[in-house]
C-alpha positions, 0 to 999 in steps of 0.5 A: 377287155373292159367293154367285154367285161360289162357286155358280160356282166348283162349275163352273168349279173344281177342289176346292181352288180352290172350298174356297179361295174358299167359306173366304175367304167363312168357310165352310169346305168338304170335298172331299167336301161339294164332290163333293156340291154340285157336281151341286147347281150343275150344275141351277142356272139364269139364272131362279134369278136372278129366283126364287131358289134354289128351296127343294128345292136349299137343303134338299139344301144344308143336308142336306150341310153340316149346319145350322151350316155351312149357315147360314153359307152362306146368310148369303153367298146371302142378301146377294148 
């Protein structure tokens, strides 16, 4: 649940309230790397939830966050 929790907070979230959760979770975000994600979550759908997240969003993830913070994500959606 913690993955949908910070993929959710993209929505529903201003962005310090968003970089706050995704740092309890021990990813540290930017304001900037917010802006970019948010769109990223806005074409997320209930079928993700069956499927996962196809693979086209999770590169455009990691082009954002860069590899090393990306795999620190991934870790989070990978466990949910």
């Amino acid at each position: 649940m913690r993955a949908i929790e910070v993929w959710e907070s993209l929505l529903s979230k201003s962005d310090k309230e968003v970089i706050k959760i995704a740092s309890y979770y021990g990813v540290e975000l930017t304001i900037d790397e917010v802006r970019q994600l948010r769109p990223l979550a806005e074409s997320a759908n209930i079928t993700w939830l069956v499927t996962g997240i196809p693979k086209s969003v999770l590169k455009e993830c990691e082009r954002i966050l860069g590899p090393k913070k990306f795999k620190k994500y991934k870790k989070i959606l990978d466990n949910y």
